[in-house]
MARBAKE-454654 format. One record per residue (C-alpha): residue number from 0; residue in three letters; x, y, z. Coordinates in pm, 1 decimal. Layout:
BEGIN
[NUM,ala,[X,Y,Z]]
...
***
This chain:
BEGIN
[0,unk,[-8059.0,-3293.0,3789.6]]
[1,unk,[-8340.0,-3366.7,3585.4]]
[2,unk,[-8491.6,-3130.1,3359.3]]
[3,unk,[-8824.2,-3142.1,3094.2]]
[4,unk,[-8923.2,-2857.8,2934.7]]
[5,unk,[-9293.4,-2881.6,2754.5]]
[6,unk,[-9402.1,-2635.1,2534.2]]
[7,unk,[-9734.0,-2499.3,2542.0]]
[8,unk,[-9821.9,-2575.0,2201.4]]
[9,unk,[-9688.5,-2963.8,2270.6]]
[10,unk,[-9973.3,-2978.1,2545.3]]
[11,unk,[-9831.0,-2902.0,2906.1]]
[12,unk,[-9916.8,-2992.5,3225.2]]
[13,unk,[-10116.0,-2664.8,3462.1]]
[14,unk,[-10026.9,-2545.1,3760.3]]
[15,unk,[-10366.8,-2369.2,3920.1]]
[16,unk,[-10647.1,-2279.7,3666.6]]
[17,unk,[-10494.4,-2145.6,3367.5]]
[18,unk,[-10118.3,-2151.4,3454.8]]
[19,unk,[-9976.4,-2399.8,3218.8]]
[20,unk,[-9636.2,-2565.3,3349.3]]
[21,unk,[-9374.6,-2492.6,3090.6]]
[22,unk,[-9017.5,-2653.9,3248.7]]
[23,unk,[-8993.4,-2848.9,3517.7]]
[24,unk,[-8622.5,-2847.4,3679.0]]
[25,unk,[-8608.9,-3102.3,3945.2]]
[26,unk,[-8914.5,-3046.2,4179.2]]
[27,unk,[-8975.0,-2697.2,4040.3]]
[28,unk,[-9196.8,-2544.5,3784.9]]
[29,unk,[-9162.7,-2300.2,3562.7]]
[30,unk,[-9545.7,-2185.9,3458.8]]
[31,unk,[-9708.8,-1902.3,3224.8]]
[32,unk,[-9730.1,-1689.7,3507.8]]
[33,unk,[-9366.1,-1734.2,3609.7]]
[34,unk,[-9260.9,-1667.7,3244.6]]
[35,unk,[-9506.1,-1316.2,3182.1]]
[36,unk,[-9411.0,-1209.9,3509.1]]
[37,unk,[-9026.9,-1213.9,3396.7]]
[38,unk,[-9075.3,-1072.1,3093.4]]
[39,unk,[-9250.3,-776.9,3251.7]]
[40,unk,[-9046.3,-692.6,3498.1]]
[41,unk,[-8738.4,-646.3,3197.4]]
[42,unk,[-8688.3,-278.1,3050.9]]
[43,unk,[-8978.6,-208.9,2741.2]]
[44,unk,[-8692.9,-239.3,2519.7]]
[45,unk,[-8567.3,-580.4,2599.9]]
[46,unk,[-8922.1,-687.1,2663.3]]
[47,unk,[-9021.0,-670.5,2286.9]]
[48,unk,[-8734.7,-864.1,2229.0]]
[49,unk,[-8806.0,-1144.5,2491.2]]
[50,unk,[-9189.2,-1105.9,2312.5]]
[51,unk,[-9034.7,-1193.1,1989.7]]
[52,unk,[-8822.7,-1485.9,2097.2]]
[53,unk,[-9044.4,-1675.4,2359.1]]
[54,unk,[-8875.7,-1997.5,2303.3]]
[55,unk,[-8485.9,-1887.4,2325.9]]
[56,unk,[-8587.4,-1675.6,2679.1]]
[57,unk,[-8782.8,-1987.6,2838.8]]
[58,unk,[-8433.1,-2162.1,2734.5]]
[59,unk,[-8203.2,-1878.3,2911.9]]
[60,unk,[-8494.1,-1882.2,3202.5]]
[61,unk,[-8424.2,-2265.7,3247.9]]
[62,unk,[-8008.0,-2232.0,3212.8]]
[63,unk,[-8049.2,-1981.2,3504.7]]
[64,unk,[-8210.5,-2214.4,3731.6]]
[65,unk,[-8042.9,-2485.8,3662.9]]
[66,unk,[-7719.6,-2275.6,3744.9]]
[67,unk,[-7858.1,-2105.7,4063.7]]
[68,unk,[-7990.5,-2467.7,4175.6]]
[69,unk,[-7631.9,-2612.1,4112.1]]
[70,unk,[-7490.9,-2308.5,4256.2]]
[71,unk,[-7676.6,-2401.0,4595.4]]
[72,unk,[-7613.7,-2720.1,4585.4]]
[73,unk,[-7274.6,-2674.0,4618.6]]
[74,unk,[-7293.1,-2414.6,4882.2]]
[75,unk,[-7195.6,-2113.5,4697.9]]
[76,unk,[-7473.6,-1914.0,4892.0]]
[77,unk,[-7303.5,-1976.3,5209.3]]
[78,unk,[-6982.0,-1854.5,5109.2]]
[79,unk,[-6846.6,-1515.7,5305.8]]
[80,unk,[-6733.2,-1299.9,4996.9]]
[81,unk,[-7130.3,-1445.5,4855.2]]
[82,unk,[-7266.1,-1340.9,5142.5]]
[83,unk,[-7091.4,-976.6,5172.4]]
[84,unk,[-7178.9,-924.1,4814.1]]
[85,unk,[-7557.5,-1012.9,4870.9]]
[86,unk,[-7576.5,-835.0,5174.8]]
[87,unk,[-7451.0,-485.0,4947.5]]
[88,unk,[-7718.7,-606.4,4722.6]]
[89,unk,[-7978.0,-637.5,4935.8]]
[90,unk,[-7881.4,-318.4,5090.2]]
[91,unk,[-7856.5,-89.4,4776.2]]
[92,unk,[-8235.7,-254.2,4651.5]]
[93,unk,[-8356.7,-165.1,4991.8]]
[94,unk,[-8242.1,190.5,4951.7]]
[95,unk,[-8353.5,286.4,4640.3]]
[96,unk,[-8686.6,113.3,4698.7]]
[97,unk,[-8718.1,396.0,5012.5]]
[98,unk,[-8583.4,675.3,4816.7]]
[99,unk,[-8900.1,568.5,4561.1]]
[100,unk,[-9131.2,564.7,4813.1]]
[101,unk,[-9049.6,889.0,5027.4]]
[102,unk,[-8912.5,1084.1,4767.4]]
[103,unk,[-9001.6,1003.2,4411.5]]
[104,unk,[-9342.5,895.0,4405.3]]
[105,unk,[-9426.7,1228.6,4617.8]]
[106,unk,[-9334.9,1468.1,4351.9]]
[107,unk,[-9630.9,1594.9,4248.1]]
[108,unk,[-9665.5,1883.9,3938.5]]
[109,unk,[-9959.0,2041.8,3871.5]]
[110,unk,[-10051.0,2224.3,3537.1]]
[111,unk,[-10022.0,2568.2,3700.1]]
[112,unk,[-9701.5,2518.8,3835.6]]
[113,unk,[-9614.8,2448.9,3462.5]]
[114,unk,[-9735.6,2710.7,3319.9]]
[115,unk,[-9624.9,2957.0,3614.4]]
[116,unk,[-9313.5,2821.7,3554.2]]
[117,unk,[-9322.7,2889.8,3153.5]]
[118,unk,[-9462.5,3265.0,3254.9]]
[119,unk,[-9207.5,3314.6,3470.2]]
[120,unk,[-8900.4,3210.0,3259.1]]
[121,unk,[-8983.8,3318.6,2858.5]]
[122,unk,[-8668.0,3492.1,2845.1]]
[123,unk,[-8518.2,3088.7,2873.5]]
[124,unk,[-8795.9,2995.1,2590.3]]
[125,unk,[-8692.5,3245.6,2304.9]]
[126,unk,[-8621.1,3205.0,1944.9]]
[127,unk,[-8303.2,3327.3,1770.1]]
[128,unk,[-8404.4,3520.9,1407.8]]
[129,unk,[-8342.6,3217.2,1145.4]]
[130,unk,[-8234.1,3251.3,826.3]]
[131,unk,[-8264.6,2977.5,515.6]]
[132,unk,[-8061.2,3021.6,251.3]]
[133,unk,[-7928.5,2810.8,-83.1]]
[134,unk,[-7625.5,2855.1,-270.5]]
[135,unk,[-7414.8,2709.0,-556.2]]
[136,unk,[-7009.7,2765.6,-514.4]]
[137,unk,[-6810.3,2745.7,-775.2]]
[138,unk,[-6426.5,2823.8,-794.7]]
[139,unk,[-6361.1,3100.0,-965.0]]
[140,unk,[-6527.0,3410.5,-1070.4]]
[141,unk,[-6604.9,3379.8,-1389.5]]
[142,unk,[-6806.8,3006.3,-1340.0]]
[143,unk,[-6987.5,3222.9,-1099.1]]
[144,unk,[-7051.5,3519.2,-1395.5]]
[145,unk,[-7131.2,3244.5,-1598.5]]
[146,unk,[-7398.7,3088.7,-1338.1]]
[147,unk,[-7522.1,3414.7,-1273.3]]
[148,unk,[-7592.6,3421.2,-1674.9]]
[149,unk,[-7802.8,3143.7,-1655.8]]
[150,unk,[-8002.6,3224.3,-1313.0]]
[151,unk,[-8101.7,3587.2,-1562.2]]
[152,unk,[-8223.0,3352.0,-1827.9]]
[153,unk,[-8468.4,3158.8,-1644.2]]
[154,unk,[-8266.6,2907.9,-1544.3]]
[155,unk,[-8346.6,2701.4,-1229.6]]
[156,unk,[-8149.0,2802.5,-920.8]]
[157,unk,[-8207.4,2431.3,-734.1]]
[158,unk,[-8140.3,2288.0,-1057.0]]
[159,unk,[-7822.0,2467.3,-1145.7]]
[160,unk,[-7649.5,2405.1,-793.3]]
[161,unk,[-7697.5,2035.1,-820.7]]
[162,unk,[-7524.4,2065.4,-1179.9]]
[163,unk,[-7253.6,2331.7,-1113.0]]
[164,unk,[-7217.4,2360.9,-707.3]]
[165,unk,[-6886.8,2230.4,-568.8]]
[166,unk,[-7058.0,2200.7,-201.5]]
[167,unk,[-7206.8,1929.7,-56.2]]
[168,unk,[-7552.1,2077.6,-25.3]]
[169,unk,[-7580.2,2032.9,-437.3]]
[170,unk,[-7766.7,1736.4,-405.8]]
[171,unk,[-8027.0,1906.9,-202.7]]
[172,unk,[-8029.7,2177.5,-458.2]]
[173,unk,[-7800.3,2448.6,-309.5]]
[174,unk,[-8017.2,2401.7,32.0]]
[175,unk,[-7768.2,2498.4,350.1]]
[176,unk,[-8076.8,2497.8,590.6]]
[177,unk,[-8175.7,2740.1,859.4]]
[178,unk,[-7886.9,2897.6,1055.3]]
[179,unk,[-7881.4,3176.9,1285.1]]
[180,unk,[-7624.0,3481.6,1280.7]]
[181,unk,[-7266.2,3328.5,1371.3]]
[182,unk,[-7303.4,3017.5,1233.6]]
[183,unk,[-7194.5,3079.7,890.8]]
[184,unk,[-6915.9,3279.6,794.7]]
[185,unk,[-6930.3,3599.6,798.3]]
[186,unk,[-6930.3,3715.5,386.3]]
[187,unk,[-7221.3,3435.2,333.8]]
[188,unk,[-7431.9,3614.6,687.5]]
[189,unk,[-7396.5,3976.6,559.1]]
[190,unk,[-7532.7,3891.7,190.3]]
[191,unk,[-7797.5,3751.9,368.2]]
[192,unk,[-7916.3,3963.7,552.1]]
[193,unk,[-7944.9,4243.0,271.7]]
[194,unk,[-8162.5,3996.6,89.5]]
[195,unk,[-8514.9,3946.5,116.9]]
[196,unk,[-8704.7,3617.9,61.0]]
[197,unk,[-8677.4,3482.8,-293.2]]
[198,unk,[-8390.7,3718.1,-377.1]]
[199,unk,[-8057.4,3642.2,-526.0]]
[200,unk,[-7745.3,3790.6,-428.0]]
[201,unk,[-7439.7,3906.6,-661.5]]
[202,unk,[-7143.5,3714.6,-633.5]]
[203,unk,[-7028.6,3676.9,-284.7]]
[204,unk,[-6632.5,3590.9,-233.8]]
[205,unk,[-6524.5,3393.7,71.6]]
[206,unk,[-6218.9,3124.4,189.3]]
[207,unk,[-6417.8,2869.3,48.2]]
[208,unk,[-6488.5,3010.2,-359.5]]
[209,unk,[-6748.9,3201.7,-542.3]]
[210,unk,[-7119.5,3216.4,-433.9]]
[211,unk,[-7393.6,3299.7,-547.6]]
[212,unk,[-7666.5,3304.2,-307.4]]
[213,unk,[-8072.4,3281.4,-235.5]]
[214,unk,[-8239.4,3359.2,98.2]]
[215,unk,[-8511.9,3122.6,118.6]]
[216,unk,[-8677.2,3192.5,449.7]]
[217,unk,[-8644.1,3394.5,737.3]]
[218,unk,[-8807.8,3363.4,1085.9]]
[219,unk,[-8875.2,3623.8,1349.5]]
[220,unk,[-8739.9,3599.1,1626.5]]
[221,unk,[-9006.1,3438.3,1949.1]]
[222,unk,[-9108.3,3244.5,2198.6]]
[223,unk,[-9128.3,2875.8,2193.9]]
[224,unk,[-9507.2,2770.8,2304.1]]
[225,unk,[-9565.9,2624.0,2634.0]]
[226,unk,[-9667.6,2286.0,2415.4]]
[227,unk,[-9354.3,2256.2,2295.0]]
[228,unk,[-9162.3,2294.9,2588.1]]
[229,unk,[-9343.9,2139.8,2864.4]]
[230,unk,[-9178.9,1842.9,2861.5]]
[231,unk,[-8846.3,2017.8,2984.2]]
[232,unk,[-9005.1,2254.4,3213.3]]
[233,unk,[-9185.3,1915.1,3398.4]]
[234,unk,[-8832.4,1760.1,3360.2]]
[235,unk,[-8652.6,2078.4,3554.8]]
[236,unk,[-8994.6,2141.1,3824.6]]
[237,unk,[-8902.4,1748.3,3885.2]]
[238,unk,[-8568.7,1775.1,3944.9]]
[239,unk,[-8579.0,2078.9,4176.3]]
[240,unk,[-8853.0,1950.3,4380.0]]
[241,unk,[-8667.4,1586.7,4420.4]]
[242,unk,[-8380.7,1787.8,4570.8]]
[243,unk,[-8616.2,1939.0,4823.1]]
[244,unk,[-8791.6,1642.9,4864.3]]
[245,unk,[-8450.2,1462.4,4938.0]]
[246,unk,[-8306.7,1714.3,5125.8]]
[247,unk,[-8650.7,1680.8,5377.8]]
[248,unk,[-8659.5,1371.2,5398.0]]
[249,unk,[-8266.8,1329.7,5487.7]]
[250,unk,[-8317.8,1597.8,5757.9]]
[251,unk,[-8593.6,1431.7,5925.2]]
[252,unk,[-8421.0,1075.4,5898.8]]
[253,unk,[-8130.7,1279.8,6047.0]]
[254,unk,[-8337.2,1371.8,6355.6]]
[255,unk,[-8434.1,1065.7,6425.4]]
[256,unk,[-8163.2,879.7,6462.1]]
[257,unk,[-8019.5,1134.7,6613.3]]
[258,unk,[-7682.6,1190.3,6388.2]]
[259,unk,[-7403.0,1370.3,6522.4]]
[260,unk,[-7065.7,1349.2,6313.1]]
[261,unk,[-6725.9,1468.1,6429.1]]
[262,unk,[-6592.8,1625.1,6080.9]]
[263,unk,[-6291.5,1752.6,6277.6]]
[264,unk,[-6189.7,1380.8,6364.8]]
[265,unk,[-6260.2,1301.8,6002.2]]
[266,unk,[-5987.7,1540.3,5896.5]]
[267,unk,[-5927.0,1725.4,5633.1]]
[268,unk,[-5918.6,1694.4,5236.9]]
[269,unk,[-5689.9,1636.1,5058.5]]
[270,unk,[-5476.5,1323.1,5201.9]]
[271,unk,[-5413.6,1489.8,5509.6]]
[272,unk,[-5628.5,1245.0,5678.8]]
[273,unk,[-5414.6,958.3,5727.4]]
[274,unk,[-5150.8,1201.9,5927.3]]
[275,unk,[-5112.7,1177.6,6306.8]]
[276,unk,[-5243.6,1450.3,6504.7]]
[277,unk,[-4988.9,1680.3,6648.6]]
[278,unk,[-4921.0,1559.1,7048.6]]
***
């Protein structure tokens, strides 16, 4: 089987007005066209690859038609078990092509239906009360005296916890982030919430040491804007109306070619199937 494969850049051969010829395996080109049209039809993600790498897809382009060529050539595509497996193929394509059409691309959501839905389901949209808080944890009661010493001297909280705090947030100065009531345990929740923001607490015992603690922040509890959360509530409206759209489109398909099934000569669940029927 011969093959040539010319390069662009080495000065190809064209195939129609603009459509440079970049393989030739036996009697058939490969052109431009052939090549962007293959690279667009792969996922985004693969695509940038394939963009980036020209030269090493053209090479698994030309591999693949040399194999489906030799493939023919030796009558693989007239082989039964081939043939079946195409046929499931072409089958499966077909179906999920009409599912796009009839059911898919007629999903339609409007930006009232978005925000009717929002109105309609805040309660799903709240905000928990937040608390931030940062602490240092030391082992034993008197480090924690001892930090507490320091903190009443003018002594940096954030810098303190990164030099004395036994707990991994010390490198991000004591920081544990914003957590929401039953997150933490509960010693560390109650000091918090007797605190307001910028206060320190006294020493505060629990399983894991000594701790002395700073609420940071706190957030009211709310509602999540309708920015924020339109993405899911498109995502849901979608889903829901693809069932309905489905379910439509199955019955009417159902009507017309007129299906009847027997479930009782199915059988039942469950393995019972295979059983004779009582004479």
């Amino acid at each position: 089987m011969a093959l040539a494969i010319g390069l662009i850049s080495a000065g190809c051969g064209k195939k129609g007005t603009g459509d440079k010829v970049l393989a030739n395996v036996s009697n058939k080109a490969i052109t431009t066209k052939d090549f962007e049209r293959r690279i667009a039809r792969l996922p985004a993600y693969y695509r940038d690859i394939a963009d980036k790498n020209k030269k090493r897809f053209l090479d698994e382009y030309v591999m693949e038609t040399i194999f489906y060529e030799e493939a023919v050539r030796k009558g693989i595509d007239r082989d039964r078990e081939v043939k079946d497996i195409l046929e499931e193929a072409k089958k499966k394509i077909l179906i999920t092509k009409l599912l796009k059409n009839e059911v898919d691309d007629k999903i339609q959501i409007s930006d009232g239906e978005v925000t009717q839905f929002y109105e309609d389901h805040k309660d799903d949209f709240k905000t928990p009360e937040l608390w931030r808080a940062s602490h240092i944890l030391v082992a034993t009661e008197e480090e924690a005296r001892a930090v507490q010493a320091e903190l009443a001297g003018g002594a940096s909280f954030e810098e303190l916890a990164r030099a004395r705090s036994t707990d991994a947030t010390a490198s991000r100065g004591g920081d544990v982030g914003y957590f929401r009531m039953g997150q933490l345990v509960p010693e560390f929740e109650n000091a918090c919430l007797k605190l307001k923001v910028g206060e320190t607490s006294d020493i505060v015992r629990t399983q894991f040491g000594y701790h002395i603690i700073k609420l940071t922040d706190r957030k009211e509890p709310g509602v999540e804007t309708l920015d924020r959360v339109r993405r899911a509530i498109e995502e849901e409206l979608r889903k829901r109306k693809r069932a309905d759209q489905f379910d439509l489109f199955m019955a009417g398909l159902k009507e017309r070619y007129n299906v009847r099934v027997d479930e009782d000569a199915v059988g039942p669940d469950g393995g019972d199937a295979d059983k004779p029927a009582a004479q």
